[in-house]
Each structure stands twice: as C-alpha cells, then as structure tokens.
N, C-alpha and C positions, 0 to 999 in steps of 0.2 A: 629253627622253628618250623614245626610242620604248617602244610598247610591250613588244617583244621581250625591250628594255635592261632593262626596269625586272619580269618576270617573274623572268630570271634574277637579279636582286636579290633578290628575295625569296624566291627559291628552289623549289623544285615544293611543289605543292597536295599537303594531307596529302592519305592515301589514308584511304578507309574498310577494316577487318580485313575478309578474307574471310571469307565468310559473313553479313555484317551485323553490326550491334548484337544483343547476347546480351538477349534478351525474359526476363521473368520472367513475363509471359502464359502460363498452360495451353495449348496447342496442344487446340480443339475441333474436330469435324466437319470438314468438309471441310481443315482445314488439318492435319488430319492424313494423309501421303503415305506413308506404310509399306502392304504391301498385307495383314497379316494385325494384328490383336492377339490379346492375352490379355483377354479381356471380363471385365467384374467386375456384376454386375448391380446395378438400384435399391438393392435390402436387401443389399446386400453380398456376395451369392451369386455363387459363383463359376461361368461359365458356360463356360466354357474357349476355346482358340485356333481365331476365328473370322475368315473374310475382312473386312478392314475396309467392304466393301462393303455385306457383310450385315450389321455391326455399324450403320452409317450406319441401315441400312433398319428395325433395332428400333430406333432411337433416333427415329427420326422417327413408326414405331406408337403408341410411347410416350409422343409428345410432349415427349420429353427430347433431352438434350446427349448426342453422346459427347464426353468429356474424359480428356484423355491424362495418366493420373497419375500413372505410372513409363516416363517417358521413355527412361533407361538402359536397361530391362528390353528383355531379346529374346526371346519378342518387347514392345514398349512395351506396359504395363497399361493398357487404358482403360475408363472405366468409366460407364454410363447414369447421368445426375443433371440436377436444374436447376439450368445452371450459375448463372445469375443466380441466384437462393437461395442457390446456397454460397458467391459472393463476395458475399453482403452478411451473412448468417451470421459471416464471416471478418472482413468488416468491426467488425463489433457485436463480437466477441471478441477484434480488435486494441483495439478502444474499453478495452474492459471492462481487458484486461490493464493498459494503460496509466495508466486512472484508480487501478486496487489498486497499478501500481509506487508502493513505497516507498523512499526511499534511510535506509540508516544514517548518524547521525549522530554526529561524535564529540565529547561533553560533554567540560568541565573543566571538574576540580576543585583548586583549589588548600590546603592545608594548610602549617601549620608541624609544626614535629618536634616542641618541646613545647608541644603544643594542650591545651585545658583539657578536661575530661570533658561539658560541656557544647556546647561548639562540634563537638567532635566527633561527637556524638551528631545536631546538625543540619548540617554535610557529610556525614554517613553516611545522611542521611534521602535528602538530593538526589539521591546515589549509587544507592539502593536508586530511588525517583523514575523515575532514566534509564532502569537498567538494567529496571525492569518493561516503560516504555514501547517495549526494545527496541533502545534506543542506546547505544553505546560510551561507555566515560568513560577518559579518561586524567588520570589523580591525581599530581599536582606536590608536591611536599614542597622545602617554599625555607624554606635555608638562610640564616643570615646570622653574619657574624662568631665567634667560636669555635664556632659550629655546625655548620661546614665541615667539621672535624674531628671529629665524630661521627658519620657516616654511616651506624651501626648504629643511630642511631634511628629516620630515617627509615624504612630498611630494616624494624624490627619493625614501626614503624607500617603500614606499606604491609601486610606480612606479614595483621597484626591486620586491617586493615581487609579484606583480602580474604577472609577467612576468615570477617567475618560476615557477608558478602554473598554466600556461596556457594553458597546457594539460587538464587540469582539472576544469577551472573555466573562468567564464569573468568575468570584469568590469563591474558590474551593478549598483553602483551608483559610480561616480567619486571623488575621493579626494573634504573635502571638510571641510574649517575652521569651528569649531564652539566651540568657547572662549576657553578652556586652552587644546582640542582637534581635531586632525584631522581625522576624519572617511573615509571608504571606503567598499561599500557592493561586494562580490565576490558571484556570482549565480551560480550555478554546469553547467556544460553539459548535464546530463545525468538527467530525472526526476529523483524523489524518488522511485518511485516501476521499473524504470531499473535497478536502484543503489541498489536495495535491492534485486534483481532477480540475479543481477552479483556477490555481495557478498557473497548469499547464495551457490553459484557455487560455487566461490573459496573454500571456509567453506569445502562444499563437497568434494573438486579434494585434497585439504591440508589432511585431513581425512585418504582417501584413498590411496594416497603414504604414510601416516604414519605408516595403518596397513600394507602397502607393508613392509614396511622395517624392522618392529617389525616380520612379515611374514619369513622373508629372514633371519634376525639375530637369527628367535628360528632354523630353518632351519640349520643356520652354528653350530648352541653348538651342534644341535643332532647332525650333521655329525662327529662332532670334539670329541663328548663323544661314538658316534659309535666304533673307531679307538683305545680306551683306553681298556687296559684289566681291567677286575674287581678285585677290589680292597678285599685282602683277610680279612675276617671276623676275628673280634679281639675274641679271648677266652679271656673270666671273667676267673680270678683269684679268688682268695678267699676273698682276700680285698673287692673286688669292690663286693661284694653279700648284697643284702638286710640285709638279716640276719648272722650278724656274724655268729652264732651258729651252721649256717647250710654249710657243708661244699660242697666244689666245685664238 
C-alpha cells in the first residue's frame, strides 16, 4: 500500500482549533499585545488607562510583573505584582482548601417499630453522635410480619425520634414506605468542617481541665506528704544480708 493509499484510509490529520489551545496561564509582560490597559497598582490603587508601553516600563522600575487580570475588560485590567509570589501564594491556598475539603457522610441507622425504651435511647445516642460530627443519618424502621400493616408506628417513631434531635438535625427527606421498610434522612445543622472545628475545641477545653485536675490532685499528695514526718530507716539485721557469712 502506498503511502497515498494508506493517508487517505485513515483519513485527514485532526486540525489544531484556531487560535491554539485555550491557556489558563495569566498573560504577563510582554505577552501581553493590546496597546493600552487599565493599570491597577502594587496596593491595589487604582492608576487608571495607561499605554501598555508605559505600564511595561513601571513594572520593570518596580521590579515587578505586569499581569493581565481582566482579560475580558476593555480595556484588559492589569495590574503591577510578583507574579511568582502570587502563584505560589495560590498554590499554598489550593493546598490548604484541599486538606480542610470535607465530604458529608451519610450514617444508618437501623430500628424496629416496637423498640424497647432502652435501645432506643442508644440509636438515639449514635444519631445525636453523627449528626454533631456533621453527617447525615438516614433512619430505617423494618418491619416484619404483621408489622407491615402498621405503619403508623414507624412513622410516630420516626416523627419522635426527630423531634428530639432537633437541636441538632432536620428532616431532609421525610418518612417514606418502601416495601418491608420505612426510611428518613436527618441532615446536621452545622457543615462538616464547623462540626469538626467545634469538636476539635471541645477535644482541646476536655484535655485541659484534665491536666488541671491531675495538676491540682499531684498538688494536694505533695501538700499532704509535706505535713508527714519521715519515716525512720529500717536497720538490716543479719538475716536479711546478701550474704549469710558476712556478718551485720
């Protein structure tokens, strides 16, 4: 197969879009080709529509970048900065956002409809649990055998249970049949990284009354072994010596 043959097999070479690949690069200095901007200075002072000629020439006084930061705008905003400082600036606050993403999580919790006042009381603990730390619960009520046909028990339960978690949680989706179970999602108050900023507080404040008190309590034995006279030193007898043989 010539080469010809075997072009037109495969058809024409993709084109590259006119104009290039779309950069997510700032347009700095020289690459910037417009002949005026809107100059925006160091401290953010606004200096107003200058040749980008003369903008170049305070940018290089200054020993700064210009950096084109409203591209759209006509004319484009640019403005005197070191750019290397603001991309690694931008860097560290991509970092930082990244490490604080939290994702919500969604708990279950499973119950029957006639639960005892006990178990109740710890599903209700684990519920309250999630919802401080900021994660969804969706609450299952299963059914079994003539229980099916009672569904307003689940339902008051569900009802009851959200109602004493309401400090701490709403109704995000509502009671809701589906075949031998009745579900309900409970959504926090609070995001996840306030729930996790306010936990870590308490963590901390719990901490430090502990070593208060461990503080306080070495405090009262030294006072209270202060007050003791010393206790008189026992004299070895001759028994008690390593060596028999060698006498007291």
């Amino acid at each position: 197969m010539s080469g010809r043959e075997s072009r037109e097999r495969r058809g024409p070479p993709a084109r590259t879009p006119p104009g290039g690949h779309i950069s997510t690069e700032l347009r700095i200095n020289d690459r910037i080709r417009v002949s005026e901007v809107r100059l925006v200075g160091p401290n953010g002072e606004t200096v107003g529509i200058v040749p980008t000629a003369d903008a170049l020439r305070l940018a290089q006084e200054a020993d700064l970048d210009l950096v084109e930061v409203a591209p759209t705008a006509r004319p484009p905003v640019c403005k005197l900065m070191d750019y290397g400082k603001f991309k690694y600036e931008n860097a560290q606050k991509a970092r930082e956002a990244r490490r604080n993403q939290t994702n919500v999580i969604i708990k279950e919790m499973k119950l029957r409809p006639k639960i005892d006042a006990h178990d109740y009381e710890t599903k209700k603990g684990h519920v309250v649990r999630f919802l401080r730390a900021g994660d969804k619960v969706k609450i299952t009520i299963m059914f079994r055998g003539r229980e099916q046909h009672r569904p307003e028990l689940g339902f008051r339960l569900l009802q009851r249970l959200a109602e004493d978690v309401t400090d701490l949680g709403f109704v995000e989706s509502a009671p809701k049949q589906d075949g031998r179970n009745m579900t309900m999602v409970l959504g926090p108050h609070k995001k996840k990284a306030d729930a996790k900023v306010e936990m870590q507080a308490e963590k901390e404040t719990r901490m430090a009354e502990r070593a208060a008190e461990e503080a306080e309590e070495r405090a009262e034995r030294t006072a209270a072994n202060a007050g003791r006279p010393a206790a008189p030193k026992k004299e070895r007898g001759r028994s008690e010596n390593l060596d028999p043989e060698i006498e007291a």
